[in-house]
C-alpha positions in Angstrom: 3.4 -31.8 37.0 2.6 -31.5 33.4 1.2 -28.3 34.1 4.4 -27.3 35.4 6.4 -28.4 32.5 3.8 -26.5 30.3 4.5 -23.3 31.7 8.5 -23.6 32.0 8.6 -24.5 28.5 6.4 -21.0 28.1 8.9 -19.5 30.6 11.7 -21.0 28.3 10.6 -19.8 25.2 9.6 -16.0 26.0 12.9 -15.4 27.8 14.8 -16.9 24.7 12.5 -14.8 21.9 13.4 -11.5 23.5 17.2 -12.4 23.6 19.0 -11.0 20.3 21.3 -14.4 20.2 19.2 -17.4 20.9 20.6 -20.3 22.9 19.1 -23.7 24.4 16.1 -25.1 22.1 17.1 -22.3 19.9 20.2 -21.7 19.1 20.8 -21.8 15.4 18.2 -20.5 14.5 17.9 -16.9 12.5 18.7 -13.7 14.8 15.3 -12.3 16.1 16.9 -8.7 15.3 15.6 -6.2 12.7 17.5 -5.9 9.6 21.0 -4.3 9.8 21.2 -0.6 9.3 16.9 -0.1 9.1 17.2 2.3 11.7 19.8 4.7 9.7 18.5 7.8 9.9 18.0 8.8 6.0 17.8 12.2 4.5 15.4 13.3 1.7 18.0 13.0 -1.5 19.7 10.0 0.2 19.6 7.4 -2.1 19.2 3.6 0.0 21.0 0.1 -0.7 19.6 -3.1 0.1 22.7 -5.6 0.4 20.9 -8.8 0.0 22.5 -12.6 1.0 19.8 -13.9 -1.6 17.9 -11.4 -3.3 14.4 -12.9 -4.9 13.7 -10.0 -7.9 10.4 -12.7 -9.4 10.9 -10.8 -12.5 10.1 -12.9 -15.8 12.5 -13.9 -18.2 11.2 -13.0 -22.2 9.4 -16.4 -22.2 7.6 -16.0 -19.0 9.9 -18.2 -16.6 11.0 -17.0 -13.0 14.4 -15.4 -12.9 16.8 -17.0 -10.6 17.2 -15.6 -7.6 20.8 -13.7 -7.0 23.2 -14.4 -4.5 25.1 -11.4 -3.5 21.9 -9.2 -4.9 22.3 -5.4 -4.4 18.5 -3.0 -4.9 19.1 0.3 -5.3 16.6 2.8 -4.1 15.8 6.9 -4.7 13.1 8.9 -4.8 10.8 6.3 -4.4 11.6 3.9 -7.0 13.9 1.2 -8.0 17.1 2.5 -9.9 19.6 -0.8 -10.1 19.2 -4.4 -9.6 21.4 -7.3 -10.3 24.5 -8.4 -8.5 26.7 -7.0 -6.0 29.7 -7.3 -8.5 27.8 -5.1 -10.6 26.1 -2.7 -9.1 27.6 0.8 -8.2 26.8 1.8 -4.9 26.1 5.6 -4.7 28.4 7.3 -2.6 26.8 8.3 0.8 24.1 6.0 0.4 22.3 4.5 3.5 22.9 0.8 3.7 20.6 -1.7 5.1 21.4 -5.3 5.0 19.4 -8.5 5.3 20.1 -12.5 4.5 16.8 -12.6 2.2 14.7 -9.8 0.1 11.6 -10.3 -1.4 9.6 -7.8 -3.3 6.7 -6.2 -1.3 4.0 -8.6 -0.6 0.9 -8.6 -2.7 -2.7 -10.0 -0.7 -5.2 -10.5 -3.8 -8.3 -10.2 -1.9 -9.0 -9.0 1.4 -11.6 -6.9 3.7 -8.3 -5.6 5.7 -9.1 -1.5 6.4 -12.9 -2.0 6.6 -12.8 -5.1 8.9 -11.2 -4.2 12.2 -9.4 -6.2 14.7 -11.3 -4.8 17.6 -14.4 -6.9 15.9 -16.9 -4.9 17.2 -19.9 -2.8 15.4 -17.8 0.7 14.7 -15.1 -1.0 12.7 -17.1 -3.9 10.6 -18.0 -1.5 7.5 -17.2 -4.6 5.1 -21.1 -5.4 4.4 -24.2 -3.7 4.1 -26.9 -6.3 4.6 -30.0 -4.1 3.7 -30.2 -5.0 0.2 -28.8 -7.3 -1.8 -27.6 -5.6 -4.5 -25.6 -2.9 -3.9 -23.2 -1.9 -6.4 -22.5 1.8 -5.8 -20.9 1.4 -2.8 -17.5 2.6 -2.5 -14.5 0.5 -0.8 -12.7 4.3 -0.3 -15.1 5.5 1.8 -15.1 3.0 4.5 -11.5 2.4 4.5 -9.8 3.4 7.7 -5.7 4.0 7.1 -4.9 3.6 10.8 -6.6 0.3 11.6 -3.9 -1.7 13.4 -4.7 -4.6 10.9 -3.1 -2.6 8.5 -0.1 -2.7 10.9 -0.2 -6.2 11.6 0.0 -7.7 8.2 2.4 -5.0 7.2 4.6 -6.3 9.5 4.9 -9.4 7.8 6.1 -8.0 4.2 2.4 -7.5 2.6 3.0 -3.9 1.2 -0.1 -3.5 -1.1 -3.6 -5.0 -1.0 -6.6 -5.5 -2.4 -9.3 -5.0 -0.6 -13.0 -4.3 -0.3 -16.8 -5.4 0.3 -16.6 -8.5 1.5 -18.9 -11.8 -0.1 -22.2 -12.4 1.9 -24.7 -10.7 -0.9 -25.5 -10.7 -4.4 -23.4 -7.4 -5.1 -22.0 -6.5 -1.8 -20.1 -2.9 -3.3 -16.8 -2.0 -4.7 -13.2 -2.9 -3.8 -9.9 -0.8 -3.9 -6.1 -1.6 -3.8 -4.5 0.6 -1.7 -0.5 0.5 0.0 -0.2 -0.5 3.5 1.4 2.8 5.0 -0.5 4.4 7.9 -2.5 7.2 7.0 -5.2 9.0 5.0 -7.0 7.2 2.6 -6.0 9.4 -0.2 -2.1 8.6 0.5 -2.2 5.5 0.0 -4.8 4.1 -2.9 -3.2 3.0 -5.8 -6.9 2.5 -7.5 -9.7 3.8 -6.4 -12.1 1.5 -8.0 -10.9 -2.4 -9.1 -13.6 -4.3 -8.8 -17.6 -4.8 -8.2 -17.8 -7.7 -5.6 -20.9 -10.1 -5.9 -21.2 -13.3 -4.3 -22.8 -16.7 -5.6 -23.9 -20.1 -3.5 -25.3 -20.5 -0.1 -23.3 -17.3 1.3 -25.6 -15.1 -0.8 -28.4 -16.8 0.1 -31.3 -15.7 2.5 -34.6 -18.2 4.3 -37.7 -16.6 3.6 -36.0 -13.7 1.5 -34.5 -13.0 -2.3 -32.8 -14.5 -3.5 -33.1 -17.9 -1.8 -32.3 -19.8 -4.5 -29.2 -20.4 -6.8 -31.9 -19.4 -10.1 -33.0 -16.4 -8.2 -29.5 -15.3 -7.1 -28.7 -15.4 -11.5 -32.3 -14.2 -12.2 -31.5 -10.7 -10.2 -28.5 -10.3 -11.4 -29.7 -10.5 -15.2 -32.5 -8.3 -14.3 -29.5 -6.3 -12.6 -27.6 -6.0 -15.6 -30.5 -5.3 -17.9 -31.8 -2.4 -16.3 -28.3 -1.3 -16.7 -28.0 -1.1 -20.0 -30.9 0.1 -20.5 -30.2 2.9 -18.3 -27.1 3.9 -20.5 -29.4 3.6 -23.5 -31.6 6.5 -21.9 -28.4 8.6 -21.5 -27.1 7.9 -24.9 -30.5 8.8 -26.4 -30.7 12.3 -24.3 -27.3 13.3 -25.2 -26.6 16.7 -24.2 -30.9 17.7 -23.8 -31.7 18.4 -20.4 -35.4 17.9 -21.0 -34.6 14.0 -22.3 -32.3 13.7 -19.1 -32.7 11.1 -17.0 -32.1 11.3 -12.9 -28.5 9.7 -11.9 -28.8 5.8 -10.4 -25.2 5.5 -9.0 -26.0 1.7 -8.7 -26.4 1.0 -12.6 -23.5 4.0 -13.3 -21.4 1.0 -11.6 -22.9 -1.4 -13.5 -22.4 0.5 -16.9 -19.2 0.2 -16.2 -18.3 -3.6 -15.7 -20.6 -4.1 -18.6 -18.3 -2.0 -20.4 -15.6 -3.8 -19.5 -14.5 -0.9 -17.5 -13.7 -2.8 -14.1 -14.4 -6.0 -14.1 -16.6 -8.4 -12.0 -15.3 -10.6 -9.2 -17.2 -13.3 -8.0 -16.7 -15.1 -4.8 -18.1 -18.8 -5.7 -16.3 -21.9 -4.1 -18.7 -24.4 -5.6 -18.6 -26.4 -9.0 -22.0 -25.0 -9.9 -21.6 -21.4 -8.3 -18.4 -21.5 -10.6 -20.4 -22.4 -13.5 -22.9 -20.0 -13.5 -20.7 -17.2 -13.0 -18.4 -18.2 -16.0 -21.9 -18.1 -17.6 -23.3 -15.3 -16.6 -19.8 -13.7 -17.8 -20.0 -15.1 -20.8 -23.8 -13.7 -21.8 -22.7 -9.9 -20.8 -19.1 -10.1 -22.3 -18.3 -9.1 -18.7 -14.4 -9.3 -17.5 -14.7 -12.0 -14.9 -12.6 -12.5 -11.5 -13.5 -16.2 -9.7 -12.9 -15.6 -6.3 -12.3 -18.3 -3.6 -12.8 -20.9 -6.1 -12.5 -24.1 -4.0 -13.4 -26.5 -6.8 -12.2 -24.7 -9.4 -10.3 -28.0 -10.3 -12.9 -29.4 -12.0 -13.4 -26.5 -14.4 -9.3 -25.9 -15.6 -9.9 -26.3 -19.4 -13.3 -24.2 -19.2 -11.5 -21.8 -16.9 -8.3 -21.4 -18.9 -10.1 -21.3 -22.4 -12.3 -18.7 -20.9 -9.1 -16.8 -19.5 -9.9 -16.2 -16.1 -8.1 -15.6 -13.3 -8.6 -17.1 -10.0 -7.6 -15.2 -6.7 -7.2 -18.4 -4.7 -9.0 -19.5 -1.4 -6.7 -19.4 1.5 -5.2 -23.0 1.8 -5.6 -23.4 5.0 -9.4 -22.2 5.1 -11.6 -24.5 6.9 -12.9 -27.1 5.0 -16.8 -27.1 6.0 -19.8 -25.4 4.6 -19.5 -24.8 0.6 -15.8 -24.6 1.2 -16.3 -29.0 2.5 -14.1 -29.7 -0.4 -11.5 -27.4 -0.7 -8.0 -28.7 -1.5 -4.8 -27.5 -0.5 -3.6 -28.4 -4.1 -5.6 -25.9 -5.6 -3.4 -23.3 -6.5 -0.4 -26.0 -7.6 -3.0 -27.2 -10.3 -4.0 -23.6 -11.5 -1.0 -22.8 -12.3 -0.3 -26.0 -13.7 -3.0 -25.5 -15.9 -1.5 -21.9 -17.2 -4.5 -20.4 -15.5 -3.3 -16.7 -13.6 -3.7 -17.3 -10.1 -2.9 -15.1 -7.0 -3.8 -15.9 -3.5 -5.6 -13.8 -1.0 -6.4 -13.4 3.0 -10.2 -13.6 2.0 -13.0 -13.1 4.3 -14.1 -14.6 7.6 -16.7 -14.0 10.2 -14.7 -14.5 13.1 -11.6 -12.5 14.5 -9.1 -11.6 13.4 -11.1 -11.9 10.0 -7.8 -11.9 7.9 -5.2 -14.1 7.2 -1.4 -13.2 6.4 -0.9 -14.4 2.6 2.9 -14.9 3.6 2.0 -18.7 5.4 -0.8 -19.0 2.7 1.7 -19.3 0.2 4.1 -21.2 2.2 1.2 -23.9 2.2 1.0 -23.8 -1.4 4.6 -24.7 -1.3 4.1 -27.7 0.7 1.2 -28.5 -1.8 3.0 -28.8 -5.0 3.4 -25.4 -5.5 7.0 -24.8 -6.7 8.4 -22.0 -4.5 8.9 -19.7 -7.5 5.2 -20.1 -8.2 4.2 -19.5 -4.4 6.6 -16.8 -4.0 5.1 -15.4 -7.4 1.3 -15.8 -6.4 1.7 -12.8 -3.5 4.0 -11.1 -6.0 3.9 -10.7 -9.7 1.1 -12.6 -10.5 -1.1 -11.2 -8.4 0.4 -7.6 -9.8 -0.3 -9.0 -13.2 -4.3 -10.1 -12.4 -4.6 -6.4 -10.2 -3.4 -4.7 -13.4 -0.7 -3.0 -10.9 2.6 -4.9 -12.4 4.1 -1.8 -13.9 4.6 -0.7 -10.2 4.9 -3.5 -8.2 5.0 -7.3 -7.8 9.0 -7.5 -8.6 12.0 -5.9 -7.8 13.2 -4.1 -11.4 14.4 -0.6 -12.3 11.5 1.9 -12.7 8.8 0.3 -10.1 8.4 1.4 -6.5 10.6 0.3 -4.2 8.0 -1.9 -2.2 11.0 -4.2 -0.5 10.5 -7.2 2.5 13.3 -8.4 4.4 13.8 -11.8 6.0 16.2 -13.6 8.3 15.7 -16.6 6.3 13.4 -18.6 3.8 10.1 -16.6 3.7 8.5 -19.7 4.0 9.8 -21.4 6.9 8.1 -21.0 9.6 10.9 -19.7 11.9 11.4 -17.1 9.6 10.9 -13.5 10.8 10.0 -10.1 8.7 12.5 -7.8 10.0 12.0 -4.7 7.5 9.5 -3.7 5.1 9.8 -0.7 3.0 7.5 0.9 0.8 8.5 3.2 -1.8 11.8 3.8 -0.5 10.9 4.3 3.2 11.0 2.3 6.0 7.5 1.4 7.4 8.1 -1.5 9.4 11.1 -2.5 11.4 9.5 -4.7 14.1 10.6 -8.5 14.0 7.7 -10.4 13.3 
């Protein structure tokens, strides 16, 4: 018998999720049809309107607080990028324009950190390029050459408004390679990066660490990467010294080329370290090579805010809702409320996992947040804006203003409930998504 009632209730709910109008259990609740006028066929001068119920721009007012959101908001789209913003009362609406409507618009979603493009749904050998575990330092490796454009991943967390991410090596050795931030249209690699090269990725604490191997120990994981960072410099010492004579030349190490670079400052160096001494001896590692510094994961970041925000350091943000076990065994779901509390930039990711699908969508990440102390402003902000900011990407996405690409998400209702659907996503000015997710 209960059986039975399981599966009618099943019955009940698929038969009602394909209807456009729901009724019964769910009547009342938002319309599981795409966004009004999506499927407008467009053509290549056509300038687009959005006609939003509530229109969420998270642009920054002169003293860094959240613009309110506008009610009756009109975004105004062509060739790409954003030309108007601001109210329907005062907004002109090109003449001839395609109009799509929807009750809520977002910017495009930002996800901070994530393996999404070189970690494949399939989870099977030909689509897990995220890690290279032959060495543990490997810092020439290059995100863009492992990143497959058609993964259905890509798809799937399009789907739910994330337009651009940042993605990568994931954690699991000392250096594990470079990361990238790339759009999430369908295609070839070269179509979609936004930057080629963020970030190196390294990894400190028991992740990193290997029985019977190097490093297996937290000292030996900070020894290596001194030594790394040494031979480094001295490496662009030889170069400087040889100048322009072939016979003082020296042969090209692509690993310390990379290197040269975050200890330039070039790119900086993001660290995936969850706990409170990991944390610690990245900021000081950081601090002896006047390196630019990204703590990653960060689960007890809380007990560092002062050091963290004196150092200015951003923190891309564990998922909330990441399993508390392991070095993650004391992970809060208050974390990112008391970052930002603490004027500390903060962004929140998808991150890394060894089991399928190996990503998360940053959408209910942030919704957590929310529920966390997180105002939804600052939640909203953390996959928008302020992740933009920390990416070094804000002067073409993370908000909805004149001049930046029109990255757009649509919703039925408040992005953070969870019977909320995506139904559109746009990305600079065309429609990529129109599924109801």
């Amino acid at each position: 018998m209960r059986l039975f009632t399981l599966l009618a209730v099943g019955l009940l709910w698929a038969t009602t999720a394909c209807a456009q109008t729901p009724t019964g259990p769910l009547e009342g609740l938002p319309d599981r049809s795409p966004a009004k006028g999506i499927d407008t066929p467009v053509t290549a001068n056509q300038a687009t309107v959005i006609l939003a119920g509530m229109l969420h721009t998270q642009q920054r007012t002169s003293a860094g607080k959240w613009r309110a959101p506008i009610e009756n908001g009109v975004v105004v789209i062509s060739g790409g990028k954003i030309t108007a913003v601001g109210a329907r009362s005062a907004v002109t609406i090109p003449a001839g324009a395609r109009v799509i409507e929807a009750p809520i618009v977002t910017p495009g979603l930002i996800d901070a950190r994530s393996v999404v493009g070189l970690s494949g749904w399939l989870n099977s050998r030909h689509d897990q390029d995220q890690i290279e575990n032959s060495e543990p330092i490997q810092s020439e490796l290059r995100a863009i050459d492992a990143y497959n454009g058609r993964e259905p991943l890509i798809e799937w967390i399009r789907s739910f408004g994330v337009t651009t991410v940042h993605t990568g090596h994931a954690p699991g050795q000392l250096i594990t390679g470079q990361t990238m931030i790339v759009k999430t249209r369908t295609g070839e690699v070269d179509a979609v990066v936004v930057k080629p090269l963020f970030a190196v990725a390294a990894t400190l604490g028991d992740d990193a660490m290997v029985e019977g191997k190097s490093p297996g120990t937290r000292a030996k994981q900070l020894a290596m990467l001194r030594q790394a960072f040494i031979g480094a410099k001295e490496y662009g010492e030889k170069i400087a010294r040889a100048g322009d004579d072939p016979e003082k030349a020296t042969d090209r190490d692509l690993r310390k080329e990379t290197l040269l670079r975050v200890l330039s400052g070039e790119i900086p160096l993001m660290v995936t370290c969850m706990r409170s001494v990991d944390i610690q001896n990245a900021m000081r590692l950081a601090d002896e090579f006047q390196l630019k510094l990204i703590l990653d994961g960060a689960a007890e970041a809380y007990e560092h805010l002062d050091a963290i925000r004196a150092a200015g350091i951003p923190v891309l943000a564990h998922p909330p809702m990441y399993r508390a076990s392991g070095e993650l065994e004391n992970a809060s779901m208050t974390t990112v409320s008391k970052l930002i509390a603490a004027g500390i930039p903060c962004a929140l990711e998808s991150g890394y996992e060894g089991y399928v699908p190996k990503t998360r969508v940053v959408l209910y990440e942030a919704a957590i947040a929310c529920s966390f102390g997180t105002s939804f402003a600052d939640a909203l902000g953390t996959i928008t804006l302020s992740a933009a900011e920390i990416l070094g990407i804000a002067d073409r996405v993370g908000s909805l203003a004149v001049g930046k690409d029109a990255d757009v998400a649509l919703y039925d209702g408040d992005p953070f409930e969870y019977t909320t659907h995506c139904v559109g996503v746009l990305i600079e000015g065309v429609v990529v998504s129109d599924v109801v997710r």
